[in-house]
C-alpha positions in Angstrom: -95.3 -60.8 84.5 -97.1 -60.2 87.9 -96.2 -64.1 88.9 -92.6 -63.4 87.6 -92.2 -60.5 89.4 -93.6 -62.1 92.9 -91.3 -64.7 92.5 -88.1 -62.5 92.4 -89.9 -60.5 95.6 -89.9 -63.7 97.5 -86.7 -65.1 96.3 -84.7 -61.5 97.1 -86.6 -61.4 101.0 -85.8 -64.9 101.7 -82.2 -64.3 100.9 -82.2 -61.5 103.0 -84.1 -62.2 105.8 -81.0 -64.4 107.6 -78.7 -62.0 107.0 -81.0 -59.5 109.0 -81.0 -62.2 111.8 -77.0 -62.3 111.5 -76.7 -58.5 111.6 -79.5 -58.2 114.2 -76.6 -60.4 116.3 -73.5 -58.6 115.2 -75.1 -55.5 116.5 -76.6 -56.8 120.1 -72.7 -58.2 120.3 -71.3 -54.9 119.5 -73.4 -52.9 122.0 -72.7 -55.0 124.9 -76.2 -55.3 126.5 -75.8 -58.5 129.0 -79.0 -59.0 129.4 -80.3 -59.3 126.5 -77.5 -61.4 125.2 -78.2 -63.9 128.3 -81.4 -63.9 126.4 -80.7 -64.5 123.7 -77.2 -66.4 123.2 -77.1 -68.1 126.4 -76.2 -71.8 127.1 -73.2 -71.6 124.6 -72.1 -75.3 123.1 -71.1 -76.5 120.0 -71.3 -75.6 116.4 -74.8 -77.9 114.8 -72.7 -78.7 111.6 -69.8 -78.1 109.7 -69.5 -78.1 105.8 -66.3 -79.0 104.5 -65.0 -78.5 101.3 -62.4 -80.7 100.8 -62.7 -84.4 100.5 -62.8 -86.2 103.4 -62.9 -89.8 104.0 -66.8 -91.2 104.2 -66.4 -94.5 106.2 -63.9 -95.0 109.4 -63.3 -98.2 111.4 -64.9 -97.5 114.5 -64.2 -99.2 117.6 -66.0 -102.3 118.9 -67.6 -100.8 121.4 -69.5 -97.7 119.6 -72.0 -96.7 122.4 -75.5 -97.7 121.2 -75.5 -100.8 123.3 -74.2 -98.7 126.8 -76.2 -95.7 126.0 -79.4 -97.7 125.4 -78.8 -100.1 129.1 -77.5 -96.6 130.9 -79.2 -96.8 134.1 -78.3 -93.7 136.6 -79.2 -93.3 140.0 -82.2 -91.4 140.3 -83.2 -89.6 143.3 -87.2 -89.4 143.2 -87.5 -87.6 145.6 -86.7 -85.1 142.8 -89.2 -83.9 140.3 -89.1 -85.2 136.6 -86.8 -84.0 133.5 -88.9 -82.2 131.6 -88.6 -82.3 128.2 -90.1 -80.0 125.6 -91.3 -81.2 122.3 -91.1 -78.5 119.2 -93.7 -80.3 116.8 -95.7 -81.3 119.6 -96.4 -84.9 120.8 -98.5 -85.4 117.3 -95.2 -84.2 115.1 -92.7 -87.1 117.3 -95.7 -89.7 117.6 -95.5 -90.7 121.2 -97.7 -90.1 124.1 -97.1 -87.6 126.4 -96.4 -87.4 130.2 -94.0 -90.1 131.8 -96.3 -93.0 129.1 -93.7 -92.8 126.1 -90.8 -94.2 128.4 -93.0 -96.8 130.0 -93.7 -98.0 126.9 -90.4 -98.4 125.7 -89.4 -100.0 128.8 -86.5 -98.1 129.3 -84.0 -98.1 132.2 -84.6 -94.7 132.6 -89.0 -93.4 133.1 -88.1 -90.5 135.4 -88.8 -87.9 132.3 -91.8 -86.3 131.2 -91.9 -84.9 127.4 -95.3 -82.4 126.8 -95.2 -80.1 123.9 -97.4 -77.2 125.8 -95.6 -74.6 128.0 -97.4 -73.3 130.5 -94.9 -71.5 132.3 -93.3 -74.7 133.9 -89.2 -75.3 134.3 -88.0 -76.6 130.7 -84.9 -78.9 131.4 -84.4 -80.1 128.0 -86.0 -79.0 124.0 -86.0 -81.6 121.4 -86.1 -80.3 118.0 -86.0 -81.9 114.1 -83.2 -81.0 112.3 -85.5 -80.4 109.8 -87.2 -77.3 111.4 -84.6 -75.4 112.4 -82.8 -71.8 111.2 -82.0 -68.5 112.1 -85.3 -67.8 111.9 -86.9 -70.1 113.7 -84.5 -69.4 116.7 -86.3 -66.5 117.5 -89.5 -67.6 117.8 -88.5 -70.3 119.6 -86.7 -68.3 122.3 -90.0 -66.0 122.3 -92.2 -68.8 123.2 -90.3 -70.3 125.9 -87.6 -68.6 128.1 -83.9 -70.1 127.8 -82.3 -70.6 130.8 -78.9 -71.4 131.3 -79.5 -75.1 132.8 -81.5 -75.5 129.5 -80.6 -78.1 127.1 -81.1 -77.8 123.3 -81.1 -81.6 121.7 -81.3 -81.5 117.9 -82.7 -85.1 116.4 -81.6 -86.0 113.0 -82.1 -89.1 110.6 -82.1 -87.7 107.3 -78.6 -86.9 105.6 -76.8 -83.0 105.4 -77.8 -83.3 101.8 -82.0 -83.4 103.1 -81.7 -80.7 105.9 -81.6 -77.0 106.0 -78.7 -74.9 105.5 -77.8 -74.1 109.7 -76.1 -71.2 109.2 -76.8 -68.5 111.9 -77.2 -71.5 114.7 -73.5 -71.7 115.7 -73.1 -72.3 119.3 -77.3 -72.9 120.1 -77.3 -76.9 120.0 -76.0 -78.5 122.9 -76.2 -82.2 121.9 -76.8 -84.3 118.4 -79.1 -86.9 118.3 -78.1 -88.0 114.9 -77.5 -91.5 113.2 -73.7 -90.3 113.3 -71.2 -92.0 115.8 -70.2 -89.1 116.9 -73.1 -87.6 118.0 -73.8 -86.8 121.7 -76.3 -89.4 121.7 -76.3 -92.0 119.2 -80.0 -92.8 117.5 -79.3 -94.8 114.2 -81.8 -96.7 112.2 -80.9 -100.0 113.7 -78.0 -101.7 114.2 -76.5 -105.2 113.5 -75.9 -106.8 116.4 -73.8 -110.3 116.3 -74.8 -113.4 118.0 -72.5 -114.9 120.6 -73.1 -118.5 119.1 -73.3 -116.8 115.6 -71.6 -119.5 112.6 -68.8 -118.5 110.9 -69.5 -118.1 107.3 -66.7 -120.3 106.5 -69.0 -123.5 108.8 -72.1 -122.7 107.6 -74.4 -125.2 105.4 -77.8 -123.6 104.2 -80.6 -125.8 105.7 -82.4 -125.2 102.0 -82.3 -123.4 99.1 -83.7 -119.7 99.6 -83.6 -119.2 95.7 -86.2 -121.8 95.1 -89.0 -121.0 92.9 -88.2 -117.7 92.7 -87.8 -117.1 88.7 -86.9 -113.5 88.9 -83.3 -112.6 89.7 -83.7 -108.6 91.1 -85.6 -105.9 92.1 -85.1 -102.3 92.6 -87.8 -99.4 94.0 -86.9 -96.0 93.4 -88.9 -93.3 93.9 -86.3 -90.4 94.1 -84.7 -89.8 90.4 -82.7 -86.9 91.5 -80.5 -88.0 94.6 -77.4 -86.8 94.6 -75.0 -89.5 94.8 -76.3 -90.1 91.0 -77.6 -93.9 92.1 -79.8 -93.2 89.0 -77.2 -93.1 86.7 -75.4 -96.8 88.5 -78.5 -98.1 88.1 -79.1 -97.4 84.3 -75.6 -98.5 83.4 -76.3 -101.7 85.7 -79.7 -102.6 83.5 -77.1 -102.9 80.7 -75.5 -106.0 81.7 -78.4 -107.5 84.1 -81.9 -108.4 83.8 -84.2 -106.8 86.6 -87.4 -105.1 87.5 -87.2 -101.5 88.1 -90.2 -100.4 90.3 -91.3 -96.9 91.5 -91.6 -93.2 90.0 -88.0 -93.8 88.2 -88.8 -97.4 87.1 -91.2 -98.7 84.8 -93.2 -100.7 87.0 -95.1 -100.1 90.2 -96.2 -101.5 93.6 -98.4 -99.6 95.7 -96.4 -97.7 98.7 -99.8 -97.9 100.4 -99.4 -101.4 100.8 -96.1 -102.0 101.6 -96.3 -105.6 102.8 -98.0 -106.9 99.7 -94.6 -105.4 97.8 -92.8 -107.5 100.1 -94.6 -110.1 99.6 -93.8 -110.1 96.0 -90.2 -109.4 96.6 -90.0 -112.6 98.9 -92.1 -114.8 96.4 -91.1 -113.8 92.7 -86.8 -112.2 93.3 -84.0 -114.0 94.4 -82.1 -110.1 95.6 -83.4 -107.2 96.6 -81.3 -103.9 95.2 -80.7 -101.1 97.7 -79.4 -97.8 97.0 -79.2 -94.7 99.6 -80.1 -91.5 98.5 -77.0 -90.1 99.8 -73.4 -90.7 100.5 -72.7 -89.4 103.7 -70.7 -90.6 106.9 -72.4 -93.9 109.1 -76.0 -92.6 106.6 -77.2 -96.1 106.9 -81.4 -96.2 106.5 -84.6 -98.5 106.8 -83.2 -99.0 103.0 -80.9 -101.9 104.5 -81.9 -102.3 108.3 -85.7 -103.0 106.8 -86.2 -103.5 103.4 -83.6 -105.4 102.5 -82.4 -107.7 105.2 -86.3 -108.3 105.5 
């Protein structure tokens, strides 16, 4: 009774803990303090995410020249004279995986190395705050503004790659993200998985003649890993009706077989040597969500 009881504690004061945050707001608004407001609310820019909920069309034709390519060569003129961009990181240099300082961009070698990310504020000029779209709320606002002043110059980035179906709910954060960096076209700055890029000498499907047979000595016709059995596009459900009328192995927490994650070329390996297709399913179905689950495992 004492566990059951806790639980219901927990679940009523995390319920009601954004709400506070949202009438904390409505009241500051009310009062009119300026200050405080500047604060708190400054910077103002666009809402993070919008839920709709009626149907709306998942895949549009977008145009030919989509931004990735122009965004990735955009080259500026700099003036060095100047100091550095700074830029913030929230889960520290460890939590994005890149070194710190001016080092990430040489090593990227990109058009652009006049930026410094750090992820410890020491009472320096903060031009720019990266954060995962996984780590923020209402709550996490606070603390946020609390441990590094907001100026008005300030920009809020918000990185994304995993689907609205993965991420928090962002209510309470209306007007506090400036830009998306989100595998979505229509983000501020877009940062897909990959993209397919094609050749200028590339052969029409229609004139090509395979050099040899890619199905040779492969006696297996298809594989599938899953390791997610409750995704909510119900791929699970597709795939059971689809081992009714095909023969393939079904690897991973869902399937009967397995390949250690751990060794993720070896599973490869095996998919190259034994399987003449590879089966891919997303975990979601939402607008340009297009993962490592085509980009990489399959067109590898």
């Amino acid at each position: 009774m004492i566990i059951i009881g806790l639980f219901v504690f927990i679940t009523l004061v995390l319920q009601t803990v954004p709400s506070y945050h949202q009438i904390q707001r409505n009241i500051l608004l009310a009062v009119n303090l300026p200050q405080l407001q500047e604060r708190l609310f400054n910077n103002v820019s666009v809402t993070v995410v919008k839920r709709y909920t009626e149907p709306v069309s998942l895949w549009k034709v977008h145009p030919e020249n989509d931004r990735i390519l122009f965004q990735a060569s955009f080259k500026p003129e700099i003036d060095a004279s100047l100091p550095p961009k700074r830029i913030l990181l929230n889960q520290g240099l460890a939590g994005w995986s890149v070194r710190g300082g001016k080092q990430v961009f040489v090593d990227n070698k990109c058009p652009v190395q006049h930026c410094e990310v750090y992820d410890d504020y020491k009472g320096e000029i903060v031009d720019a705050r990266m954060f995962k779209e996984i780590e923020l709320n209402s709550m996490m606002l606070q603390e946020a503004l609390a441990s590094v002043p907001r100026t008005p110059e300030q920009v809020w980035i918000m990185f994304g790659l995993e689907s609205p179906e993965a991420t928090p709910s962002y209510q309470g954060l209306n007007n506090v993200v400036n830009w998306t960096a989100t595998y979505r076209y229509d983000s501020t700055l877009i940062t897909p998985y990959d993209k397919f890029q094609v050749y200028e000498n590339f052969t029409k499907i229609s004139d090509y003649k395979p050099d040899r047979n890619y199905a040779k000595g492969r006696k297996k016709l298809a594989a599938i890993f899953v390791s997610n059995c409750y995704a909510s596009n119900d791929r699970l459900n597709y795939v059971n009706e689809l081992q009714k009328h095909m023969q393939f192995d079904f690897y991973g927490n869902c399937g009967t077989l397995t390949c250690d994650r751990s060794h993720t070329d070896d599973c490869f390996q095996k998919l190259k040597q034994d399987y003449k297709f590879y089966l891919s399913f997303e975990n979601a179905n939402c607008r340009d969500y297009i993962t490592e689950k085509l980009f990489l495992n399959a067109l590898r």
